[in-house]
C-alpha positions in Angstrom: 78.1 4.9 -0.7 77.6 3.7 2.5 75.2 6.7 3.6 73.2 6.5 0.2 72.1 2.9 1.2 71.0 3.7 4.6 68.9 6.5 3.7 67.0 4.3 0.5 66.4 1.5 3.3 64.4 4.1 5.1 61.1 3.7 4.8 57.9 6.3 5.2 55.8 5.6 8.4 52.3 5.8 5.9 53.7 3.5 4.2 53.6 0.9 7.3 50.0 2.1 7.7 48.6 1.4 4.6 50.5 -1.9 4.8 48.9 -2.9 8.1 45.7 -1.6 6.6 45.8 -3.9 3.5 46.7 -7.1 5.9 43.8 -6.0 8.1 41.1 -6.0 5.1 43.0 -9.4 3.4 42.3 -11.1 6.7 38.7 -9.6 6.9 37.8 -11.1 3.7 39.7 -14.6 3.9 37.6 -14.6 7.3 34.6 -13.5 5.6 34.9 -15.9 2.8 35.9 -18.7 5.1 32.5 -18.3 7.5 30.2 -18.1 4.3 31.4 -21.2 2.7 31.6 -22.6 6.5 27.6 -21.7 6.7 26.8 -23.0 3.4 28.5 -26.4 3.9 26.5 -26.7 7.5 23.1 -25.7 6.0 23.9 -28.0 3.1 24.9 -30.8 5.8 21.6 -29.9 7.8 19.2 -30.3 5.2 20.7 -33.3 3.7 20.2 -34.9 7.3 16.8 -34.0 7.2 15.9 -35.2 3.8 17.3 -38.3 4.8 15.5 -38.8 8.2 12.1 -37.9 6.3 12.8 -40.7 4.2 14.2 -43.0 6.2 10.9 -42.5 9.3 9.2 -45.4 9.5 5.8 -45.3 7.8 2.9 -44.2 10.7 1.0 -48.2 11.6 -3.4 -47.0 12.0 -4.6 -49.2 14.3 -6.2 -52.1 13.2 -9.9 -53.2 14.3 -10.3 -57.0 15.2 -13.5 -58.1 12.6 -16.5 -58.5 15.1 -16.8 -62.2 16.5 -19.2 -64.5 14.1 -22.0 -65.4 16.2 -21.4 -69.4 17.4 -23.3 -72.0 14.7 -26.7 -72.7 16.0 -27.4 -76.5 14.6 -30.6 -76.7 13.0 -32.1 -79.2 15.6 -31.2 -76.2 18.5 -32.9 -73.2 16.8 -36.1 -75.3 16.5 -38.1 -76.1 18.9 -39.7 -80.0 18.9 -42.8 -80.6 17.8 -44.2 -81.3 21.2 -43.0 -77.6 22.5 -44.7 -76.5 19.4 -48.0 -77.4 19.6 -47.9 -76.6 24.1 -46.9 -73.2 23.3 -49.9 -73.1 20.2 -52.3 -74.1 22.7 -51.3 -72.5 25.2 -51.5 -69.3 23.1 -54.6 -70.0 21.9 -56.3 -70.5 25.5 -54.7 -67.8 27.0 -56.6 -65.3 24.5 -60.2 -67.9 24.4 -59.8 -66.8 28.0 -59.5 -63.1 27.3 -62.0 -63.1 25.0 -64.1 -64.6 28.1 -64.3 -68.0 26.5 -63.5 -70.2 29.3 -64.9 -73.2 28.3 -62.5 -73.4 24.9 -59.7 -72.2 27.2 -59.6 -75.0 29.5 -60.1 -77.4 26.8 -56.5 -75.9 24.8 -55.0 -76.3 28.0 -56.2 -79.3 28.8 -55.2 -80.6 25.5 -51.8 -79.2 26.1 -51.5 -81.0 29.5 -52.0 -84.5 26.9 -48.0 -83.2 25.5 -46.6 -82.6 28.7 -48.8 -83.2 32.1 -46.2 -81.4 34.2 -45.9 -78.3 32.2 -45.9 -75.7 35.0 -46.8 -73.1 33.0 -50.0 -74.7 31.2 -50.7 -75.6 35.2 -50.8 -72.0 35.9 -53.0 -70.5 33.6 -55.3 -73.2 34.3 -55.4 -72.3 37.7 -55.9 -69.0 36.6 -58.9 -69.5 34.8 -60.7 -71.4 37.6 -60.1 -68.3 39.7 -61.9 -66.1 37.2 -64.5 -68.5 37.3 -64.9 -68.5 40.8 -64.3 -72.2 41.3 -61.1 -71.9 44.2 -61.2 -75.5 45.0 -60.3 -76.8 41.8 -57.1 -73.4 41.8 -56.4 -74.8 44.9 -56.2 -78.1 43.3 -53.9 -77.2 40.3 -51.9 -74.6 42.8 -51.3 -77.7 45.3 -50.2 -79.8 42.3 -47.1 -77.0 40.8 -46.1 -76.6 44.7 -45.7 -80.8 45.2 -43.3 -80.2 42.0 -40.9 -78.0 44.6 -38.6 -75.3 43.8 -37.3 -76.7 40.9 -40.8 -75.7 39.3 -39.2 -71.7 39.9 -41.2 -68.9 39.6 -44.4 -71.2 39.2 -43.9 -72.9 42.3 -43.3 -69.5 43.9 -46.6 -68.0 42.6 -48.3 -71.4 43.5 -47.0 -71.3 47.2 -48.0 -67.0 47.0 -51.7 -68.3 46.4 -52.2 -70.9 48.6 -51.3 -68.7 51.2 -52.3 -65.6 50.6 -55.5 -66.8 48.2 -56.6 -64.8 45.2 -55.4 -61.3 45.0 -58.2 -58.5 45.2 -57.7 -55.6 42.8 -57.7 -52.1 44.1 -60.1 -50.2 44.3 -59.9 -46.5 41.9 -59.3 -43.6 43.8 -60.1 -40.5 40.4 -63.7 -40.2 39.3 -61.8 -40.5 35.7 -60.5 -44.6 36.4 -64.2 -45.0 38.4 -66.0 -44.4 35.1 -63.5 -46.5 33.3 -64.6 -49.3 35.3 -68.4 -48.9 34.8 -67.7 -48.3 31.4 -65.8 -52.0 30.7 -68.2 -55.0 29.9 -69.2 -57.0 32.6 -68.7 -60.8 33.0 -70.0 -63.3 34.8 -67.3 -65.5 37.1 -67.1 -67.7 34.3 -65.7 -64.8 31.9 -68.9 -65.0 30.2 -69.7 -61.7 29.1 -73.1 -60.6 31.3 -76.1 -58.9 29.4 -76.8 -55.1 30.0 -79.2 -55.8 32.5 -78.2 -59.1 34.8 -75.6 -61.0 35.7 -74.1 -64.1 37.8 -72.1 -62.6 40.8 -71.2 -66.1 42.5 -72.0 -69.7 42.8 -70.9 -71.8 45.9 -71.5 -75.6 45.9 -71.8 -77.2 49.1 -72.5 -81.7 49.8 -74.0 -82.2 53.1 -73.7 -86.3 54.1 -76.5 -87.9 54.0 -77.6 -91.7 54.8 -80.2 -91.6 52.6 -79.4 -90.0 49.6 -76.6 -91.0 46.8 -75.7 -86.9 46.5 -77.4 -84.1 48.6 -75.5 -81.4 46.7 -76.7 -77.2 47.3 -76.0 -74.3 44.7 -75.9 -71.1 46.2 -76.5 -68.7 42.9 -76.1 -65.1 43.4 -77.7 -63.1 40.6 -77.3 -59.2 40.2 -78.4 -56.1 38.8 -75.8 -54.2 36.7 -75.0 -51.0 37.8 -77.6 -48.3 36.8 -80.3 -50.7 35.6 -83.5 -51.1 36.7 -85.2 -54.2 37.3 -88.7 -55.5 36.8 -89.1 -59.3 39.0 -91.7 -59.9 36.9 -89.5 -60.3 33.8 -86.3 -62.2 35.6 -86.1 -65.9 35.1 -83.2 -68.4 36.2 -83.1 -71.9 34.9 -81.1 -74.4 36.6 -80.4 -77.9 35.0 -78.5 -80.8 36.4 -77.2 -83.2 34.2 -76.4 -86.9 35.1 -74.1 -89.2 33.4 -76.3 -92.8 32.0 -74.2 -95.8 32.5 -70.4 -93.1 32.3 -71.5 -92.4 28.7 -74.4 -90.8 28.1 -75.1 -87.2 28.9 -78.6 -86.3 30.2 -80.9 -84.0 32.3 -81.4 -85.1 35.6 -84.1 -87.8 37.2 -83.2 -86.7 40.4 -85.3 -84.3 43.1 -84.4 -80.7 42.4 -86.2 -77.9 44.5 -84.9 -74.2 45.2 -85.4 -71.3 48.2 -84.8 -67.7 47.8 -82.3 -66.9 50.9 -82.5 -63.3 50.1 -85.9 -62.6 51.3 -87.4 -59.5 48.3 -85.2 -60.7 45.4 -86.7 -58.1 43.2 -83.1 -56.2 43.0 -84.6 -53.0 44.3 -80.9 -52.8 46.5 -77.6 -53.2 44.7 -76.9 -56.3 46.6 -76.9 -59.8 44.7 -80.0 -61.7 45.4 -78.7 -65.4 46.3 -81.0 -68.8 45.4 -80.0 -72.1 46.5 -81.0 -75.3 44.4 -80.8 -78.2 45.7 -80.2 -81.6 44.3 -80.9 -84.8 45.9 -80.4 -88.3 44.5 -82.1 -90.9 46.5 -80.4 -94.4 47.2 -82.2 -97.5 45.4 -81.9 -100.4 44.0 -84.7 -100.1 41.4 -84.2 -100.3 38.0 -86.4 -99.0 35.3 -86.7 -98.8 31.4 -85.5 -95.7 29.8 -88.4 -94.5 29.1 -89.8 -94.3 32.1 -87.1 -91.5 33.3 -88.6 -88.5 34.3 -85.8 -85.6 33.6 -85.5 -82.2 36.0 -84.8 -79.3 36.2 -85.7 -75.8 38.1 -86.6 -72.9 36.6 -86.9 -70.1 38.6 -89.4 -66.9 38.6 -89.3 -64.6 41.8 -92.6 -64.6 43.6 -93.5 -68.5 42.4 -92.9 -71.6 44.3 -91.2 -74.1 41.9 -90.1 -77.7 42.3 -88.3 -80.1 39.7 -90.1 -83.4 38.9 -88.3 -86.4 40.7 -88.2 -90.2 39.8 -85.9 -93.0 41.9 -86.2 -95.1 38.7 -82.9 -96.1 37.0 -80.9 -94.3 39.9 -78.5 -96.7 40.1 -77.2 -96.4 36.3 -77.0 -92.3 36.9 -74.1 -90.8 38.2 -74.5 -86.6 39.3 -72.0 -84.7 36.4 -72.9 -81.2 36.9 -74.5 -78.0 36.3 -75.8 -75.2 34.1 -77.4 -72.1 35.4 -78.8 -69.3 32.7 -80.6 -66.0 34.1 -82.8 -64.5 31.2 -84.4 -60.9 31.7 -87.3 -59.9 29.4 -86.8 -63.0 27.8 -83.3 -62.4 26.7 -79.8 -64.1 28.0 -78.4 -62.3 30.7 -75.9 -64.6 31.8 -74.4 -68.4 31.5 -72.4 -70.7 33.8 -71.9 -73.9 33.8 -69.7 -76.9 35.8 -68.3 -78.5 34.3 -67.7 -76.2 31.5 -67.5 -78.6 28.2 -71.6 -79.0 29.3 -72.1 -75.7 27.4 -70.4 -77.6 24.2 -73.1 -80.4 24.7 -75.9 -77.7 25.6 -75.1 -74.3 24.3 -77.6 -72.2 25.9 -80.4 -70.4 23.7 -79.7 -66.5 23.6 -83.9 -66.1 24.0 -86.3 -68.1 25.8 -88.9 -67.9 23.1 -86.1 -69.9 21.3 -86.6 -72.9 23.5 
């Protein structure tokens, strides 16, 4: 009995084999089926997390641009200029480009009017002493210049440009160095120091006004007159004529020709404007002291006009001397009978006297 059970509790060696084979594969596929389930769960988990952070990111803030800053309120009254700036600027304006057109007379008269508004208006002061330098007449520049430097710095550039030509005087342009500017010169119209446009033939270079004392005489006043030949003309004396009026003032009202002794003298000695130089005549006015006083009508009125190669003298008369007062001036240079040239001192005399463009006119 006993040696039948010990040899059916014997077991085969394969059989241990296969068993350790079978507990081999059973733990390969536990272990197998443990990772895959493992690596689902954790991919599940991963995109779980990430669904949840895409939701949960806060939303992406775009920068915000500040609205551009309103410009400040401008009241009514500031945007507007007063009625007194106005009307300056208006005039001044309007002389500037009488003056550019060479209308000097009508220029000073805008400014002047403007100088009614506001009398220390640096920049109306200015262009008036501008336009006494283009008409030659420095002293009164140097009077308007003098008057924006008393005003002191505070009058700022103007006082700067006024102190620049009182010390330096009246700039000189340059002149061209190319042929091509040269004949863009000779090419521009020609004006007179007054800005009076000159004819094609003649024109007024200068005039210089000189008062020598004189016991004997009220005003003993000289007009040095330079008159030219434009460039490239040729002139016949014969045909050249120059009238020169003075005017006198009748009890500071009246306007009218002068009583007193007018004579002139060539101080260029051809004046027939064979050279290019100017050819200079001085007029000379003299008012002689008295105490006589005579009717109107019995004023005899003078003036000298002017042909080179004659001798002339104005007519003279003492009578009613003591009721005239000297105003000023008007010179006119005709060639062939046709104005050259115009200038006149002071200037509103041409409003009272506008000169005839032909002597045949007169």
């Amino acid at each position: 009995m006993r040696t039948l059970l010990s040899r059916a509790i014997q077991v085969d060696p394969t059989f241990h084999i296969g068993l350790s084979l079978i507990v081999i594969l059973a733990v390969a596929e536990i272990f197998a089926a443990t990772s895959y389930y493992v690596g689902r769960t954790r991919a599940a988990r991963v995109s779980a997390q990430s669904a949840a952070a895409t939701v949960t990111r806060a939303p992406q803030v775009l920068p915000t641009v500040a609205p551009a800053a309103a410009p400040p309120a401008i009241s009514p009254a500031a945007a507007l200029p007063s009625p007194s700036q106005s009307l300056v600027n208006q005039l001044l304006r309007e002389g500037i480009e009488s003056r550019d057109r060479g209308d000097t007379t009508i220029a000073l008269a805008r400014f002047e009017e403007a100088l009614d508004s506001e009398p220390n208006n640096t920049a109306v002061l200015g262009e008036i002493a501008k336009t006494y330098e283009s008409m030659q007449l420095l002293d009164r520049a140097n009077e308007t210049w003098r008057r924006i430097q008393e005003m002191g710095p505070s009058a700022g550039a103007a006082y700067e440009l006024a102190d620049r030509r009182l010390k330096l005087g009246v700039p000189v342009t340059g002149t061209t160095e190319s042929g091509v500017a040269a004949a863009s010169v000779d090419a521009a119209p020609h004006n007179d120091i007054g800005g009076n446009r000159n004819g094609l033939v003649m024109g007024i270079s200068e005039v210089k006004t000189t008062e020598a004392p004189d016991p004997d005489a009220e005003k003993n006043l000289t007009l040095q007159i330079g008159i030219k030949k434009q460039p490239g003309a040729t002139i016949d004396h014969t045909k050249v004529k120059i009238l020169v009026e003075f005017y006198d003032t009748v009890g500071d009202k009246d306007i009218k020709l002068t009583n007193a002794d007018v004579n002139y003298e060539w101080l260029t000695p051809k004046h027939d404007w064979s050279e290019t130089n100017p050819e200079v005549l001085s007029v000379r006015y003299v008012r002689a002291k008295t105490a006589g006083v005579s009717p109107e009508s019995s004023l005899s009125e003078a003036a000298a006009t002017v042909r080179p190669g004659q001798k002339t003298r104005g007519k003279s008369s003492a009578a009613d001397s003591g009721q005239r007062k000297y105003l000023g001036y008007i010179i006119r240079v005709y060639y062939d009978d046709d104005l050259q040239a115009v200038q006149a001192e002071p200037s509103r005399l041409l409003q009272h006297f506008p000169p005839s463009k032909s002597t045949l006119a007169q």
